[in-house]
N, C-alpha and C positions, 0 to 999 in steps of 0.2 A: 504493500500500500504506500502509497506518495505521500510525499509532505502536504504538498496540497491538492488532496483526493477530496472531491466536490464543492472545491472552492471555486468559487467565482470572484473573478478577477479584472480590471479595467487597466490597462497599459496604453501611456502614453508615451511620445517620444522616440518612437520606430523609424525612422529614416532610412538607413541601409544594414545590410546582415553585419554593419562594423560598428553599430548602436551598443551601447550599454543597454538602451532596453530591448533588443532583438534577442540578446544573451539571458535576461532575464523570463522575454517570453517563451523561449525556446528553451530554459530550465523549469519554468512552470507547467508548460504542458505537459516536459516528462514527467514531473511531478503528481503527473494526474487532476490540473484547472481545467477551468474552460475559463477561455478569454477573449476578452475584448481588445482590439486595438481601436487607436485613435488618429487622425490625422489634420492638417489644416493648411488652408490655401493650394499653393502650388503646390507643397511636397503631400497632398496627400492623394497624389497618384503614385508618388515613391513609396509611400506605408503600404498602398494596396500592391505594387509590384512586388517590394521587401519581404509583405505578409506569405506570397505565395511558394517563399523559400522555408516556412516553417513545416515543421511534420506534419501537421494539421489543417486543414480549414478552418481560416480565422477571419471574424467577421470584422471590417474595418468601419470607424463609424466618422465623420467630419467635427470637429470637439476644436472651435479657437476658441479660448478661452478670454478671446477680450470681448465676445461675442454673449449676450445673455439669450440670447437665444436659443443657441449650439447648446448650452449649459442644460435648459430645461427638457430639451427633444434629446438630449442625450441621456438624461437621468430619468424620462419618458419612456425610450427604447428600451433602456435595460431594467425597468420595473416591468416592461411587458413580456421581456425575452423571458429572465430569471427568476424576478419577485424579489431576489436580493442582492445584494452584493459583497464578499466577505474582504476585497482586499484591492488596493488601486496602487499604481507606480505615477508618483512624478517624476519624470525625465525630461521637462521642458526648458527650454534656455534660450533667451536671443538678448543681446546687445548691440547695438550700431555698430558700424567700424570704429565712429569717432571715440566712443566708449573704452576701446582697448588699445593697446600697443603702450609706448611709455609718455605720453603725454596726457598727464591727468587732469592737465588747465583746461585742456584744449574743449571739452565739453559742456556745454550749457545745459540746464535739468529740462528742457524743451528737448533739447536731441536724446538725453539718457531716457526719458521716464515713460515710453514703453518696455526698454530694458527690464524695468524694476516691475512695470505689471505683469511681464510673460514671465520674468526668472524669479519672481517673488511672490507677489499677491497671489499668482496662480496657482500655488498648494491650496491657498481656500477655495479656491474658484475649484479646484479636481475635490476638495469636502464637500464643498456645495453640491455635486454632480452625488455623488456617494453616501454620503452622512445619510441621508434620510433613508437610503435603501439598506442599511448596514443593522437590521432590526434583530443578529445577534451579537451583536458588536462587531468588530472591526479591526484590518491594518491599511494604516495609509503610509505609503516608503516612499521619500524624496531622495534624486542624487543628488547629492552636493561634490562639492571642490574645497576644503576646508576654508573659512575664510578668517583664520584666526589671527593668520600675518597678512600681509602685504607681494605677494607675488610679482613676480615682475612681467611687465604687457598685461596681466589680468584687468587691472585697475579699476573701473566702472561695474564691469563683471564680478569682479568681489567684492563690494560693496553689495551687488544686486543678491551674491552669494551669504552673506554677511544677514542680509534683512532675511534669506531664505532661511536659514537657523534659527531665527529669533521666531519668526513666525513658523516655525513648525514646534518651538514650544508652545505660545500660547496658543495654537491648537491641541495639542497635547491637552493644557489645561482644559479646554472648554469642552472637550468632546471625551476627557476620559472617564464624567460621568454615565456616558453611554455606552462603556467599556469600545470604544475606538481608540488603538495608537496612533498616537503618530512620530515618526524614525525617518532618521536619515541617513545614509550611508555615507560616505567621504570617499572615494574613489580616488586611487591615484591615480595618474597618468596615462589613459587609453587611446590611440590613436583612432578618434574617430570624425566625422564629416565637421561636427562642432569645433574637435581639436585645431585641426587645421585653420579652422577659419580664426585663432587667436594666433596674432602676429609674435613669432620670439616662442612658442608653445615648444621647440623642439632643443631652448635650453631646459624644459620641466625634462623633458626625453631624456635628453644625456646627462641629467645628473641624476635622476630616481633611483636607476637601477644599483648603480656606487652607494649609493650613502643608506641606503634602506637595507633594513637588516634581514629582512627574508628576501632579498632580492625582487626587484620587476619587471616585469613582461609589457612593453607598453601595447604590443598585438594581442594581451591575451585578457578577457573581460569574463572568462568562466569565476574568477572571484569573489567580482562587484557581485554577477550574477545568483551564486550561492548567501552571500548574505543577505539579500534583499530576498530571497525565496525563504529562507528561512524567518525573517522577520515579517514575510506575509502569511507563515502559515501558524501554528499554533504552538510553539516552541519557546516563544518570550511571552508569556499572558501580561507580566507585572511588568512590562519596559515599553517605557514612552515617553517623551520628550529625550530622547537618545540622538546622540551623531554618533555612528559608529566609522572608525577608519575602518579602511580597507587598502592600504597601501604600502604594503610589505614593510609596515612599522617604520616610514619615514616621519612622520610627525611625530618620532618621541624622542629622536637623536636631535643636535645642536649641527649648526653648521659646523 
């Protein structure tokens, strides 16, 4: 029996089979879910093209989440599909270009502050979708990038990382009288479609694997993927408001 045998599950953030969450959907289904993806705008012909590399038929659904609409016809569809819902992934993220590389002036909160609704506010906006379908409690898992330091090129993007932490506690709080978590994971360095798109990304590359104590694989996301499957199925009942690393124990050494 799987870790998550008859759960139901909503995943967001599937872009290409080099996703942090393609590794997680494609651990969950062996685990025995049934899942949802999600997609928006232009890339969600890429989610439906991505989906059709999983073991399974997986049903993809249109989810922007600056959109309240998408929100309610999505939280709509899977009260009709399922009736509930026991576990969702945040894997959403965008920043401008102007937002990252090493000029931290250079941005005005008019250019950043979609940033901070897609890479932040949106853990509520995927509660909002979930929470109410989640009628035996709950796990909701967001990626994170640790935002505890200052990265170099991340800039804007970990600030929007930074607000992603804080706001996945005070959902912890507010929803863990309905026995719903909410967890984060801290992923090191994955080389995926996002990656690239942050300028300078491929100093995080050539230093991770040297200085991390279990060593890292920046092509390998089976990892990220087992802790986020494990913290959606029933394995931590009493943990929530959590960052958990996942990055071969670089965030506990010094430079």
């Amino acid at each position: 029996m799987g870790l998550l045998e008859d759960k139901r599950i909503l995943i967001t953030g599937v872009l290409t089979d080099a996703s942090l969450a393609f590794g997680v959907a494609r651990r969950a289904l062996d685990e025995g879910a049934e899942i949802v993806l999600t997609g928006a705008g232009r890339a969600l012909r890429l989610t439906e093209r991505t989906a059709r590399k999983l073991p399974a038929p997986v049903e993809v659904l249109e989810l922007d989440v600056t959109c309240a609409d998408h929100v309610d016809a999505v939280r709509n569809h899977l009260r009709d599909k399922w009736g509930r819902v026991d576990g969702a992934l945040h894997a959403i993220g965008f920043m401008p270009e102007i937002g990252l590389g090493e000029d931290f002036m250079a941005a005005s909160w008019a250019d950043i502050a979609p940033g901070f609704d897609i890479s932040a506010f949106s853990l509520k906006t995927i509660a909002d979708v979930v929470a109410p379908l989640m009628s035996n409690g709950g796990s909701i898992v967001g990626l994170d990038f640790d935002a505890r330091v200052a990265w170099p090129a991340y800039n804007w993007m970990g600030v929007a990382k930074a607000a992603l932490e804080s706001t996945s506690r005070y959902l912890a709080r507010a929803l863990g009288p309905e026995q719903i978590r909410v967890n984060l994971v801290a992923a090191g360095p994955v080389r995926t479609m996002a990656a690239k798109s942050i300028p300078g990304f491929s100093a995080f590359e050539d230093a991770w694997d040297g200085r991390a104590p279990l060593g890292w694989d920046v092509h390998d996301s089976a990892p990220v993927a087992s802790a986020c499957v494990a913290l959606l199925s029933d394995l931590f009942p009493s943990t929530t408001g959590e960052m958990i690393h996942v990055d071969g124990g670089y965030h506990a050494v010094g430079a």
